[in-house]
ZAMARGU-4260 file (C-alpha; in steps of 0.2 Angstrom, whole numbers, plus 5000, padded with zeros to 4 digits):
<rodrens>
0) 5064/5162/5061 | 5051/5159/5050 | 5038/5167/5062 | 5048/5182/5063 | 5050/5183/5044
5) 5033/5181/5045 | 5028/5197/5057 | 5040/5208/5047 | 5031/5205/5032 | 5017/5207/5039
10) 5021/5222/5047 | 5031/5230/5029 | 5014/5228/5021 | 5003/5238/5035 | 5017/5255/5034
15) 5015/5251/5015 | 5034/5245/5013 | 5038/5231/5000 | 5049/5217/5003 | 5060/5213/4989
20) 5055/5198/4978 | 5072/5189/4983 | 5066/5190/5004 | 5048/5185/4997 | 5054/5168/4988
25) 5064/5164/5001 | 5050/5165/5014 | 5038/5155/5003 | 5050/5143/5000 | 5054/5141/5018
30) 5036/5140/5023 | 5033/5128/5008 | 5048/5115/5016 | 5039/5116/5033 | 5023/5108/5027
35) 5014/5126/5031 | 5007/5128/5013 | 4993/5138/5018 | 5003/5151/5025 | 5012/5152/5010
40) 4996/5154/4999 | 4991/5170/5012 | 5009/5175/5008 | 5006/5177/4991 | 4993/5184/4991
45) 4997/5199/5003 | 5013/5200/4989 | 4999/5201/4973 | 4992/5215/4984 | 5007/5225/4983
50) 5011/5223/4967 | 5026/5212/4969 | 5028/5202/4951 | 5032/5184/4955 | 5048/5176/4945
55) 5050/5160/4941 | 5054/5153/4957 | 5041/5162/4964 | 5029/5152/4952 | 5036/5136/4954
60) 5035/5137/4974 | 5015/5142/4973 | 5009/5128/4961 | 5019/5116/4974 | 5009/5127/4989
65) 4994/5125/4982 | 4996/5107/4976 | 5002/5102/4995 | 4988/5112/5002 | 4974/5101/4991
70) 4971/5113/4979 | 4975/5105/4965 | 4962/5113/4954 | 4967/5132/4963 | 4985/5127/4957
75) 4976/5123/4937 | 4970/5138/4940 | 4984/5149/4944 | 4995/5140/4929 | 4981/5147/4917
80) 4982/5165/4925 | 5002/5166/4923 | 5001/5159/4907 | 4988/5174/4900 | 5000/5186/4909
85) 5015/5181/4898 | 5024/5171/4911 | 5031/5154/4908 | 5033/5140/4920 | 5045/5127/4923
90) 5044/5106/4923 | 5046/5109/4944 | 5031/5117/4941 | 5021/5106/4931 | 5028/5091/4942
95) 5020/5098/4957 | 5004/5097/4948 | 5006/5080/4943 | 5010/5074/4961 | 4996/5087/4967
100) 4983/5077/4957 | 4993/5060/4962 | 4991/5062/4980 | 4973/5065/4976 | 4971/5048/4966
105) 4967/5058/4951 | 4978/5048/4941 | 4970/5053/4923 | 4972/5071/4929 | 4988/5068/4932
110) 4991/5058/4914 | 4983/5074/4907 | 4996/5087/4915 | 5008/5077/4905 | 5001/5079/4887
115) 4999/5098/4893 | 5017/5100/4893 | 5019/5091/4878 | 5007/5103/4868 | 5017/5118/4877
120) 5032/5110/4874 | 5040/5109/4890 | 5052/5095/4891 | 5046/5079/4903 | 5059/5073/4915
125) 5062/5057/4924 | 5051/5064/4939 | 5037/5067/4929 | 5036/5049/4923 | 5041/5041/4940
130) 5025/5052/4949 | 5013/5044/4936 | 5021/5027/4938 | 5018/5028/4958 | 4998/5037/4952
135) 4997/5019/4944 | 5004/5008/4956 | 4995/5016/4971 | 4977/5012/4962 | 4981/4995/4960
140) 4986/4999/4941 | 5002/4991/4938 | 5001/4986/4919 | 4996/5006/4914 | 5011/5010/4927
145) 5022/5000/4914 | 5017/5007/4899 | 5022/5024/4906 | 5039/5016/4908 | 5040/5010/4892
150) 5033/5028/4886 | 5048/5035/4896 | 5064/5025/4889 | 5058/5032/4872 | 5056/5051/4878
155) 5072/5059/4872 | 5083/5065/4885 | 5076/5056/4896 | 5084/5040/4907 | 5075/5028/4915
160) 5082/5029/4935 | 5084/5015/4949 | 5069/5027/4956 | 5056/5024/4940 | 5061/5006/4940
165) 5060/5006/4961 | 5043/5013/4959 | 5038/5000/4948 | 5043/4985/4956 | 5036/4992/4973
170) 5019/4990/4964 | 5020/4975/4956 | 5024/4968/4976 | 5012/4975/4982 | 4998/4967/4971
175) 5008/4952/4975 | 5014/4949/4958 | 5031/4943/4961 | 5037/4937/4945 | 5035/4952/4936
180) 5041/4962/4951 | 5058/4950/4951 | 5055/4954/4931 | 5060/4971/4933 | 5074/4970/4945
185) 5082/4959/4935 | 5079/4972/4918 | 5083/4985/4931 | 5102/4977/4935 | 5103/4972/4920
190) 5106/4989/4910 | 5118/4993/4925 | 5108/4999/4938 | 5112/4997/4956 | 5100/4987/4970
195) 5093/5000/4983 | 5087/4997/5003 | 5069/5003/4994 | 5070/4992/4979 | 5074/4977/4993
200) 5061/4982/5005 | 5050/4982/4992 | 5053/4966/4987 | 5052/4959/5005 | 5035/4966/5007
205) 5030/4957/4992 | 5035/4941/5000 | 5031/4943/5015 | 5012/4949/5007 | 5011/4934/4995
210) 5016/4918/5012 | 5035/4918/5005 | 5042/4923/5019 | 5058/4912/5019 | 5063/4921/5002
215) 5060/4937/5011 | 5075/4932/5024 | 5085/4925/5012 | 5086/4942/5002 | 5088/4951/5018
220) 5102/4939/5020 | 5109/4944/5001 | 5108/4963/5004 | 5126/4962/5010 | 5131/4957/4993
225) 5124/4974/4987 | 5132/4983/5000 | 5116/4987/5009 | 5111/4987/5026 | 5093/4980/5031
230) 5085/4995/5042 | 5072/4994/5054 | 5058/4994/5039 | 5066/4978/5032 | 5066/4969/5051
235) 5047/4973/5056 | 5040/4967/5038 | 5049/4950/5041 | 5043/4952/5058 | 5025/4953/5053
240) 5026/4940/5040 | 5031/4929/5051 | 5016/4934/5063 | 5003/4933/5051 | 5008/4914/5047
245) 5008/4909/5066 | 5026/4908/5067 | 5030/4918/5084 | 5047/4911/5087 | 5055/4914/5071
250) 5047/4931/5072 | 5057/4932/5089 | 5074/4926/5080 | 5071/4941/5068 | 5072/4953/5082
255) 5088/4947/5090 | 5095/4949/5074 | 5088/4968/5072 | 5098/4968/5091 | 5113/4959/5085
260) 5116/4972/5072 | 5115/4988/5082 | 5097/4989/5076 | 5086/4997/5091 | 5068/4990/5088
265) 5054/5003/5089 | 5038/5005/5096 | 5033/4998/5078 | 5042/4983/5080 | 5033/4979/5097
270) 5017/4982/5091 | 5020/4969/5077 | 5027/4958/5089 | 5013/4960/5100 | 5002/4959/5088
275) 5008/4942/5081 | 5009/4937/5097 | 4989/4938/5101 | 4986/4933/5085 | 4991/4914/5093
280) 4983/4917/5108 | 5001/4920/5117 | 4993/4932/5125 | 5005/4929/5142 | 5020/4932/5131
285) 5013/4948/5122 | 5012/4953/5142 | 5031/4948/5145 | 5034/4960/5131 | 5025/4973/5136
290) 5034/4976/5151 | 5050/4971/5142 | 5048/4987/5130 | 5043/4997/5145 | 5059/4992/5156
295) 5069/4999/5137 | 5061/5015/5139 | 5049/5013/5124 | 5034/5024/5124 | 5018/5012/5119
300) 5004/5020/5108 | 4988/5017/5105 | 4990/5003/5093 | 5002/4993/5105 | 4987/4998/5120
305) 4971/4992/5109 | 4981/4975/5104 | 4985/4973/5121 | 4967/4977/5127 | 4958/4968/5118
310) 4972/4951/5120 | 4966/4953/5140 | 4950/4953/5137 | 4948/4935/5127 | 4959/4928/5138
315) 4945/4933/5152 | 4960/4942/5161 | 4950/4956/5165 | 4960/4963/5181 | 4974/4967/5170
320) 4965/4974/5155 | 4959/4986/5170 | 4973/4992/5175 | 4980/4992/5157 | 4966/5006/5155
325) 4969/5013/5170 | 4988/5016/5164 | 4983/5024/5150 | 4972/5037/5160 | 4987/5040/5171
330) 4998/5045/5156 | 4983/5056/5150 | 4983/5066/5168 | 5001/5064/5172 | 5013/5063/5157
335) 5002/5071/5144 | 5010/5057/5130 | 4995/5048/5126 | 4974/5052/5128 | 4961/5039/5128
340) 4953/5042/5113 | 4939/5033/5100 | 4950/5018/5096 | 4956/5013/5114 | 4939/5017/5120
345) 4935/5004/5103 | 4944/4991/5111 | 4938/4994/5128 | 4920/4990/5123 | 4922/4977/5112
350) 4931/4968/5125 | 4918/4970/5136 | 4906/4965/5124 | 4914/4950/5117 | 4914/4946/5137
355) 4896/4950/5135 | 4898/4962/5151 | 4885/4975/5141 | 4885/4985/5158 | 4902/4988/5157
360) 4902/4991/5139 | 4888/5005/5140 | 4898/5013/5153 | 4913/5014/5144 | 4903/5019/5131
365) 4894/5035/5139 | 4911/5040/5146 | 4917/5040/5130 | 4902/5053/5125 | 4904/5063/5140
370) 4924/5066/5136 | 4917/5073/5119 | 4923/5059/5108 | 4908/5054/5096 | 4905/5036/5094
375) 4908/5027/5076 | 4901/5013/5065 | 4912/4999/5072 | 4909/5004/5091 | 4889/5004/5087
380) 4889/4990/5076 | 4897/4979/5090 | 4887/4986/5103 | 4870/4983/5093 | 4879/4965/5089
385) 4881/4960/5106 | 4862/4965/5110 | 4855/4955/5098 | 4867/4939/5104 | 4860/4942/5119
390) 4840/4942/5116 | 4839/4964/5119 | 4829/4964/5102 | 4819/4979/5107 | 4838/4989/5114
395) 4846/4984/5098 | 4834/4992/5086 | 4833/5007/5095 | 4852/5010/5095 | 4851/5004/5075
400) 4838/5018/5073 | 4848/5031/5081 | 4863/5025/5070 | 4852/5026/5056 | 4844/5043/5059
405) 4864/5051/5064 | 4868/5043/5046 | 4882/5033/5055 | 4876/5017/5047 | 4874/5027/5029
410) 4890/5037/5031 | 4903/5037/5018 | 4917/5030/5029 | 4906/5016/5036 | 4916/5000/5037
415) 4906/4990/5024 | 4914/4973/5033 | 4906/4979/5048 | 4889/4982/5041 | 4889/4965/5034
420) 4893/4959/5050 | 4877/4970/5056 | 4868/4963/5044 | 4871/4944/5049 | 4867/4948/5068
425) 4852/4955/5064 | 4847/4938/5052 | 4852/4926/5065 | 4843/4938/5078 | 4826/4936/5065
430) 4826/4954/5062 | 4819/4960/5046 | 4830/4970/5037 | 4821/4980/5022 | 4829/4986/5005
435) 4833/5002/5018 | 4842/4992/5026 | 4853/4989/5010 | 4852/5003/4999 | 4864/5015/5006
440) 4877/5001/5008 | 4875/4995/4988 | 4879/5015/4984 | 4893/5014/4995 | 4900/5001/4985
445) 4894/5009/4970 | 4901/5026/4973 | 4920/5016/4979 | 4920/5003/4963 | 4921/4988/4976
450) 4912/4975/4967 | 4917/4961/4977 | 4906/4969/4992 | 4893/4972/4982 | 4892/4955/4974
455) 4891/4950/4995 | 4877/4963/4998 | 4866/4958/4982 | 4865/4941/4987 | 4861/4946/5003
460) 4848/4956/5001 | 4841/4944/4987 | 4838/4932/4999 | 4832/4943/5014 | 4820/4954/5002
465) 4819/4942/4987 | 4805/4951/4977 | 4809/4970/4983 | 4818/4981/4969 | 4834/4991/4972
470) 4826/5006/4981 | 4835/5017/4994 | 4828/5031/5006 | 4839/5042/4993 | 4827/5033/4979
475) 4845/5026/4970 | 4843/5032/4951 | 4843/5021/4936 | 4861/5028/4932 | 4868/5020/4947
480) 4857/5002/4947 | 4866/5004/4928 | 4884/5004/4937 | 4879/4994/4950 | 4874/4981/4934
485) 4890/4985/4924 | 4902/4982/4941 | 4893/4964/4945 | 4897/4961/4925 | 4914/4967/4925
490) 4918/4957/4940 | 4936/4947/4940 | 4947/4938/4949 | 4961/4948/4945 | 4952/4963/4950
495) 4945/4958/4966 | 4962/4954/4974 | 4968/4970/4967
</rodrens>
């Protein structure tokens, strides 16, 4: 429908037709709704070159366009343009920016869309407040994402919803600061408001996050009381609590209640179990399951593939982690449903590896360059790792190099955990390891505020290079040794486990 919408347009403009504003909104809007914001912004601007004034609407559903597209400051842009041409817009509009610059993690733009529309004097509504609260909460932020609550029960017209306070509490869970997040439930029922499945599922995160995973049943257990029914989401996160404190069985008890209730699990709910499972070495009963969710007609993916992989491998049950790869190769040729790509071939060598079968892992690894997927930090850092463990000193540094001189070592999404891990192999292996070595690592925690990593990395490099300064091949400016000193000043509890 839309793609014929789409060719009429198209084909109106070439024979120098117009399409009424009315048909133009409501192609916009519709390509807005399917996700194909682009298209919309191509749209409007095949209308502009016809002279088609926009209304309103129109307005509302371009800053959205351009917001969900990433063009946050395209969507500024355009806001300033309508505004010179005597157009107003409305609070849909301005919202869109303020979840535009949210998705972004731009909360402070965000915060500064809001005064905007004070000085314009557009009237704030409860969505705009519940964005910034969830800007807040997704950076870790959760007193500043109170404040704006506060701010929003004293904005006339305004009522704080079940939605604001929902947002709130998820953050506070997922910080793993319960009390405040049990703080605000109870404020939240207590001016009359009703419990939600988010507001619950929130809470059983939290739980399940902070080792209280007990307290997370038993208000799975409550929900009844409320009215509500525990859905999938609500099963696999008491699922994977229970997994990540060893406790398989329970985990198991969990999922014959999800069957009791008429609750299919999913392929999510497998890989958590599966998961769990190899996580206590009941690798044999991670295999039962396997071939239980195959006999149900569930589909695996690559997560539940990878965990299964690399659980065959440290049992030394290498046949079967064969023909597990195998399976997914069929499925590649035959069923088109699932390729191997940079993450099973991942698990593939790093099996192998921790096997120390290097053969085998260098083959997997070249067929993996040969199908066109490039390798990435953790495949070469476990590869180098395993060289130096096993005495190929010369092998690994020339594999390092090449990492080095590909920047995949220096690259921005280098897993710094992985690097560190680099870093001890090569220590234990009596490699030297310069200030090069370092440099662009420290940066990396400079330029992503993670303190706690670089408090690791300059003790590391203290003691590997203790009368070197803080030089990198990029010659690291005083302005960033001044962060680097500020961050290791500034440096918390609180905020590392934030």
């Amino acid at each position: 429908m839309v793609k014929n919408a789409l060719h009429v347009f198209d084909n109106m403009g070439k024979y120098g037709r117009k399409p009424s504003l009315r048909s133009c909104n409501s192609l916009l809007s519709n390509l807005a709704k399917r996700g194909e914001s682009y298209t919309a912004v191509l749209v409007y601007d095949q209308m502009r070159r016809l002279d088609i004034v926009p209304d309103v609407f129109t307005r509302a559903i371009m800053v959205n366009a351009y917001c969900k597209a990433g063009k946050v400051e395209r969507a500024v842009e355009f806001v300033k343009e309508m505004e010179k041409l005597g157009f107003e817009l409305n609070v849909v509009s301005y919202n869109s920016l303020v979840d535009g610059y949210v998705s972004l993690g731009d909360v402070e733009g965000a915060k500064g869309v809001l005064k905007f529309m004070s000085e314009r004097g557009v009237m704030r509504n409860k969505v705009t407040f519940t964005l910034l609260i969830k800007g807040y909460c997704k950076q870790c932020k959760v007193e500043e994402a109170e404040k704006v609550l506060r701010e929003m029960e004293k904005e006339e017209g305004v009522v704080v919803d079940e939605y604001a306070y929902g947002a709130l509490i998820d953050g506070y869970c997922k910080v793993g600061k319960m009390d405040d997040a049990i703080r605000v439930r109870d404020e939240m029922l207590k001016v009359g408001l009703k419990m939600n499945l988010f507001v619950c599922n929130s809470l059983i995160n939290g739980y399940c996050k902070t080792g209280q995973v007990h307290e997370g049943e038993r208000l799975l257990m409550r929900m009844r009381k409320w009215d509500l029914k525990p859905d999938s989401y609500s099963y696999c996160t008491l699922l994977d609590g229970y997994c990540r404190d060893g406790l398989s069985s329970k985990a198991f008890n969990v999922c014959d209640q999800m069957l009791r209730k008429g609750i299919e699990p999913t392929v999510v709910t497998y890989n958590t179990l599966l998961k769990g499972l190899c996580h206590v070495g009941g690798y044999k009963d991670a295999l039962r399951l396997w071939h239980l969710m195959l006999q149900r007609g569930i589909a695996p993916n690559e997560v539940g593939y990878c965990t299964l992989l690399d659980g065959l491998f440290k049992m030394g049950d290498f046949s079967r982690a064969l023909i597990l790869w195998d399976d997914i190769l069929a499925r590649e040729m035959y069923t088109k449903g699932l390729s191997p790509n940079v993450v099973t071939y991942g698990a593939l060598i790093a099996g192998w590896c921790d096997q120390g079968r290097l053969d085998k892992a260098f083959g997997a690894y070249f067929e993996m360059i040969e199908k066109g997927f490039a390798p990435n930090v953790i495949i070469c850092s476990k590869i180098v790792s395993s060289l130096y463990r096993c005495g190929r000193i010369d092998e690994a540094n020339m594999l390092l190099q090449k990492m080095v001189d590909f920047d995949l070592v220096l690259d921005h999404r280098c897993d710094v955990e992985e690097a560190m891990r680099l870093l001890n192999e090569m220590k234990a292996s009596n490699v030297d390891q310069t200030i090069a070595t370092f440099s662009e690592l420290v940066e990396d925690c400079i330029q992503h505020g993670d303190v706690k990593k670089m408090s690791k990395l300059h003790n590391m490099m203290h003691m590997a290079c203790p009368s070197a300064g803080v030089t990198s091949h990029k010659q690291m400016g005083l302005s960033e040794l001044s962060n680097a000193k500020e961050m290791l000043d500034a440096y918390t509890i609180s905020e590392a486990a934030c």
